[in-house]
N, C-alpha and C positions, 0 to 999 in steps of 0.2 A: 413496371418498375425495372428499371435497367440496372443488371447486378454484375460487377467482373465476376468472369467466369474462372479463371483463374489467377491466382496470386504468383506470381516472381520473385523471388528473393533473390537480393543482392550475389552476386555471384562465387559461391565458396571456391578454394581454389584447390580442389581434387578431392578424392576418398567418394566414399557414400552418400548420396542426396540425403535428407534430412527422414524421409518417408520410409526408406532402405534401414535407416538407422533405428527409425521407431518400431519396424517392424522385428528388428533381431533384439532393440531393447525388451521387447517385450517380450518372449521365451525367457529375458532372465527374473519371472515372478519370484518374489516371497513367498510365504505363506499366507491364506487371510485369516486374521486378527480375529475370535470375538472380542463385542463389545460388554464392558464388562456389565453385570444384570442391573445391580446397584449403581451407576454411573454418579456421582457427584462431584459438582464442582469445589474447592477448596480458595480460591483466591489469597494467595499466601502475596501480599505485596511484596518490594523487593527491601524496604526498610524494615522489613520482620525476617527476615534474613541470616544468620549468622556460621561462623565456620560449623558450628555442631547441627545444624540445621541435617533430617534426613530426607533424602530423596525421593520423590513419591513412586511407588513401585503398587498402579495398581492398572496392569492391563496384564491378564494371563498370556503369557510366552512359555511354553514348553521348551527342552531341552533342544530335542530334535528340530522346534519352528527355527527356535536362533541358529542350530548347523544350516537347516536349508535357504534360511533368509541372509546368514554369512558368506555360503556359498556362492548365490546369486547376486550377492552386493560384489563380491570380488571378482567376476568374471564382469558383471556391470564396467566396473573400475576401470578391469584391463581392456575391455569392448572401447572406453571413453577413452585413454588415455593412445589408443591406437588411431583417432579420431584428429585430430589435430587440426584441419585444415575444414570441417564441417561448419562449421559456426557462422553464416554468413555477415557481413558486415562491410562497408566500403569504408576507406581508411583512411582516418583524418579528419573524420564526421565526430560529431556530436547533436545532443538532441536529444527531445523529451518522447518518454512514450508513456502511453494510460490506453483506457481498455473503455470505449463508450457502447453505444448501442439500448435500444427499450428505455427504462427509467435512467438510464443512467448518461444517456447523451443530455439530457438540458445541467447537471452537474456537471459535464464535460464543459458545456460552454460557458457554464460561472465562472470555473475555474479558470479557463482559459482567459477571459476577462480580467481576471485577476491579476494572472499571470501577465498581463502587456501594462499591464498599471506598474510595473515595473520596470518597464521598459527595453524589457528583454527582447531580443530578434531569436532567440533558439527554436529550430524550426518542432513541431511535433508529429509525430502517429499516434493518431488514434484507432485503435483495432477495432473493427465490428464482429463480434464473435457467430453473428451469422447471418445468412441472403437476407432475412425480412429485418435485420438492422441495416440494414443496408440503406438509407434515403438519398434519392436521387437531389434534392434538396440540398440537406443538410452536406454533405459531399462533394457536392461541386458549386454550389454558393456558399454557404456559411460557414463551413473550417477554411475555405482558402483564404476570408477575408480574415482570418486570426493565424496567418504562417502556421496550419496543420491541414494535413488532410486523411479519410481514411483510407485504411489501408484493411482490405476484406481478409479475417483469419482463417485461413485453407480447411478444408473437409479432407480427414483422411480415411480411407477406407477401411474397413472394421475398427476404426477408433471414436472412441467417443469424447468429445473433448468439454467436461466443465466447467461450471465457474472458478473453483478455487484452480484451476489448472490453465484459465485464460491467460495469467498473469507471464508464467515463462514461457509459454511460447509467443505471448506478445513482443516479451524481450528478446527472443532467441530467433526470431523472423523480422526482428527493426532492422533495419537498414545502417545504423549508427553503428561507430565503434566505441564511441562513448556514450553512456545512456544515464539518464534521470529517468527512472521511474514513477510515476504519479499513479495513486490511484485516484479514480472520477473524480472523489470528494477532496483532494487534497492540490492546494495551490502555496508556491511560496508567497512570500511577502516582501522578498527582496530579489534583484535577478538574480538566477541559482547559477549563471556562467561561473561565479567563483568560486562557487563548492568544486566544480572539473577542474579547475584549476589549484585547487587548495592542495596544502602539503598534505592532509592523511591521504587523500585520493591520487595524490600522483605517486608517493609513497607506496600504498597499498593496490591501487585499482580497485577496491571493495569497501565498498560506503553505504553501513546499516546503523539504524537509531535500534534504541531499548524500549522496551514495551512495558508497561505497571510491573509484571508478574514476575514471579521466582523462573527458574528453569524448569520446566514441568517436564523436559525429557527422561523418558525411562532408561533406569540403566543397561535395560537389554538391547539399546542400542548402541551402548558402549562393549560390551560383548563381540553386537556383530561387526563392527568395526574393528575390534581387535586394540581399543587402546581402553587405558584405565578410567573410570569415573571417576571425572572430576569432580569438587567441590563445589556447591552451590553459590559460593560466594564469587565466581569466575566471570558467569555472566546468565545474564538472565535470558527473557523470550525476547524476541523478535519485532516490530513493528514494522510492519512491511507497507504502509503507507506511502512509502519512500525511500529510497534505494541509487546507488549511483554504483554504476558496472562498466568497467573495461571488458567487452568482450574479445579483444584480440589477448589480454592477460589471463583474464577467466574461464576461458571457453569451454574447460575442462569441469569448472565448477556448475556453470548451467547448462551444463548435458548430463550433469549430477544432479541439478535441483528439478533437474526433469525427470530424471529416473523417480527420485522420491515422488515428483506430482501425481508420476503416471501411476504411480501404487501408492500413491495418496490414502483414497477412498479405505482401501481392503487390509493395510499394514501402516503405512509410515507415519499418517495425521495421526492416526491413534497412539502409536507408540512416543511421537515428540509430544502431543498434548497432553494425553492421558484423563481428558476430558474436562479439563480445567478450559478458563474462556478463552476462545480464537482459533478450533479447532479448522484447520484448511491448511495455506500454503507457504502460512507465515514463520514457520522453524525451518521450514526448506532451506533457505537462502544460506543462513548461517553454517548448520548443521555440514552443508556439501563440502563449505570452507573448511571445517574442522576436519572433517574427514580425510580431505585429498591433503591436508597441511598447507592450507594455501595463504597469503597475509590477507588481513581484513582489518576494518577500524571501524568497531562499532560504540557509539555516540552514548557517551552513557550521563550527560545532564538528563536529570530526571523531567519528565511529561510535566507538561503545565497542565492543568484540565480548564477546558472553556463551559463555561454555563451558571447558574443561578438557583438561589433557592428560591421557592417561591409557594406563595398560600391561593390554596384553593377559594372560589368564591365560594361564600356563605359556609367557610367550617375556618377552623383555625388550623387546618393541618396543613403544615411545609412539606414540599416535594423538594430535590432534588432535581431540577430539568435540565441535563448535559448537553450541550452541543457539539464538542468536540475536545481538540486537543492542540497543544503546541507541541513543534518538536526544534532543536535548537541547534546553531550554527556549528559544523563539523569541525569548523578552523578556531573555533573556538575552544572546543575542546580538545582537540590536540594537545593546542597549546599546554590547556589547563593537567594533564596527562602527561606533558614534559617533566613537569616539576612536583609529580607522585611518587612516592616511593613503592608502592600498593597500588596497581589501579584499582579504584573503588568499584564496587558493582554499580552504585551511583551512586550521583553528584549531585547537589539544590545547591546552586551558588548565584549569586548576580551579574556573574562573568560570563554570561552564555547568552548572547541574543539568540531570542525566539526567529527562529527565519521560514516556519513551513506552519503552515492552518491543516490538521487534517479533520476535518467538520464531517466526522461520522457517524454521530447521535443523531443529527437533525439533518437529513438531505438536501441539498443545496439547488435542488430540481424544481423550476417555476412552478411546477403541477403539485408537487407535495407541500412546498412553503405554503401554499395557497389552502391547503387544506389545513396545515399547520395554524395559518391565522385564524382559522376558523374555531379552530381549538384552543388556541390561547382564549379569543371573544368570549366562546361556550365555557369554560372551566376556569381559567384565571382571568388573566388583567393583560389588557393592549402593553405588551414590552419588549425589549430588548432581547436576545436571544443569550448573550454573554456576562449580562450582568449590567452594573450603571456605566456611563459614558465616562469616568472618572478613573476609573481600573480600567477601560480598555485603553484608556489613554496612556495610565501609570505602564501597561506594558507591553504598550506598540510604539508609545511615542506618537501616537497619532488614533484618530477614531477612525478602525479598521474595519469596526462592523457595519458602519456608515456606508463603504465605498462596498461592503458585503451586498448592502438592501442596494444600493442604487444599480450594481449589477445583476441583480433577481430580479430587478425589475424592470433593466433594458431586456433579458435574457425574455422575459416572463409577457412581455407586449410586443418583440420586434421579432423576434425567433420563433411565434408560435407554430410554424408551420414544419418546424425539425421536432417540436416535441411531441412525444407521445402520449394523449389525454386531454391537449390543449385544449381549451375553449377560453372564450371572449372570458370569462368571469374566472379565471387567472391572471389577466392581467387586470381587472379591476377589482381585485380581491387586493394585490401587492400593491396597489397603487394607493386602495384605501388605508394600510397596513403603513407603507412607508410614508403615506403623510401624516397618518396619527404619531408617528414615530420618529422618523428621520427629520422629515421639514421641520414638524413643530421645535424640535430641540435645534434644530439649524436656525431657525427663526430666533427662539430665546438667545442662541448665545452670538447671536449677530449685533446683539443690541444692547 
């Protein structure tokens, strides 16, 4: 298997290589966190919410951890802020970047499919976070023929780089000065050229959606920061699904969402989440903004949720079976945020087109769909993944999950040879799945 041996990054233009940098970030440690014994999660949505709402305050911080972990965030600070010219990117770019590789390249390629059904040209990076994702295949046949290719993410020496930490330095080694971040599972549904273009983004250079939950951040990290805890009603978590970054405006912000990654694991996940759901790298992004004071616009029409209820064979009991989510157009909310008096923590309006799928209940990967129908066969009933064809219509304006199975199922028989697990009986598992499904309702409403 022929692997680059080395990765290049676009050319910064003076100070510290990126390697130099990670190595002096790293002496500015925190302290590590226990996890607290009783851990639970609380799921406070964000419409249970109110100004008297308290804070949750359940991850042990001692006195002394928040001096030593404020201490090491300020010299962090001043380390970044002497940094200026670190950030590589060539100027005048834009473009998408996502993180493939293992299960998670045949997602890569749905998506991708997806994404040209819109007729977008923005070129992508897809990261392989290491040598044995690496296919010679999929990398020099199959991303080029979808305007992307990969791009091998660097080995650093004593560092260990993991999942929830692949995401910024995927960002922060793209090539782009403007970035749409994707994660595997997530495709827009309409070309995303206009969000870059959009007034919060050109406004702000910082483009983050809202996630279900309240703010699960501890106040002790408003301590180490040095400013006051705010209100709950301000803003909630994160959905880091997708993200659109000016790195020549932010630079300073993701060499902060790095700091937090790289002490993720042992201090910062724990203290943003405090063990409520999404614990990884998903409060970074926002949190680095608040900190340095940086502008940001984060999208706060409420989550659509994609999926069905649905009964068991042979019992009468209803499940809940989720497939994902919506998230909704940036320039539309703006707008709608013009004419507030209060921004709302959120908004449910009808003013907000849905513009991005992040389909993260149900993997969008030929090898798992294929077992998935197996599972619908064995436990339920041969269906739809989001519900009847009549709601997805009521809110795409078009049957979306339609063009979903016909690209699972190009992906799922023409591609088998980039995905990992393939065999012959993935693609005629999908094939028997969408013609129980897709055709036959194509059939009926042709007629």
């Amino acid at each position: 298997m022929e692997v680059p041996l080395s990765y290049s990054t676009p050319a910064a233009h003076g100070g510290d290589s990126i390697p130099e940098f990670l190595t002096r970030l790293h002496q500015e440690a925190p302290p590590t966190l226990r996890r607290p014994a009783h851990c639970v999660e609380e799921h406070v949505n964000l419409q249970e919410v109110t100004d008297d709402s308290e804070r949750r305050d359940v991850t042990p911080v001692s006195d002394a951890e928040i001096l030593i972990a404020r201490e090491a965030h300020h010299r962090a600070v001043k380390m970044i802020k002497t940094s200026p010219d670190l950030v590589p990117y060539v100027p005048r770019t834009r473009g998408i970047v996502t993180v493939g590789g293992g299960r998670y390249t045949g997602t890569v390629l749905v998506s991708l499919r997806m994404l040209r059904r819109t007729n977008s040209t923005l070129p992508v990076e897809v990261f392989m976070p290491t040598p044995e994702d690496y296919d010679q295949h999929t990398c020099k046949v199959v991303l080029p023929s979808l305007n992307a290719k990969c791009v091998p993410l660097p080995q650093y020496e004593g560092i260990d780089i993991e999942k929830y930490q692949y995401k910024i330095f995927a960002v922060l080694l793209s090539s782009f000065e403007d970035v749409l971040f994707l994660d595997a599972d997530n495709f827009p549904i309409v070309d995303p050229t206009e969000f870059i273009d959009s007034q919060p983004y050109r406004k702000t250079g910082y483009v983050l959606w809202s996630d279900f939950w309240w703010a699960t951040c501890s106040p002790h990290y408003f301590s180490i920061i040095n400013r006051p805890t705010p209100k709950l009603t301000e803003y909630g978590t994160t959905e880091s699904g997708q993200m659109i970054i000016s790195k020549s405006r932010h630079w300073d912000t993701l060499l902060l969402v790095l700091y937090y990654n790289i002490f993720g694991p042992s201090f910062y996940y724990l203290l943003f989440t405090q063990c409520d759901p999404g614990e990884g790298d998903k409060e970074t992004w926002l949190y680095a903004a608040l900190a340095l004071v940086k502008p940001y616009h984060q999208v706060r029409e409420k989550i659509n949720v994609l999926g069905q209820w649905e009964k068991k064979k042979d019992s009468d009991e209803s499940v809940y079976l989720g497939a994902g989510m919506t998230q909704h157009n940036p320039t539309d909310d703006w707008t709608l945020s013009r004419g507030e008096e209060k921004r709302p923590l959120f908004r449910l309006t009808d003013k907000a087109e849905a513009v991005f799928v992040h389909h993260n209940l149900i993997k969008l990967s030929p090898v798992e769909m294929a077992k998935w129908t197996d599972e619908m066969r064995e436990n339920y009933y041969v269906r739809r993944m989001w519900g009847d064809r009549e709601e997805t219509l009521k809110v795409f304006g078009r049957d979306l999950e339609s063009e979903v199975w016909d690209e699972l199922l190009y992906v799922g028989c023409e591609f088998g040879e980039a995905l990992v697990g393939w065999t012959e009986s993935v693609c005629e598992k999908l094939k028997a799945y969408w013609g129980d499904v897709v055709s036959k309702e194509r059939s009926k409403n042709s007629t």
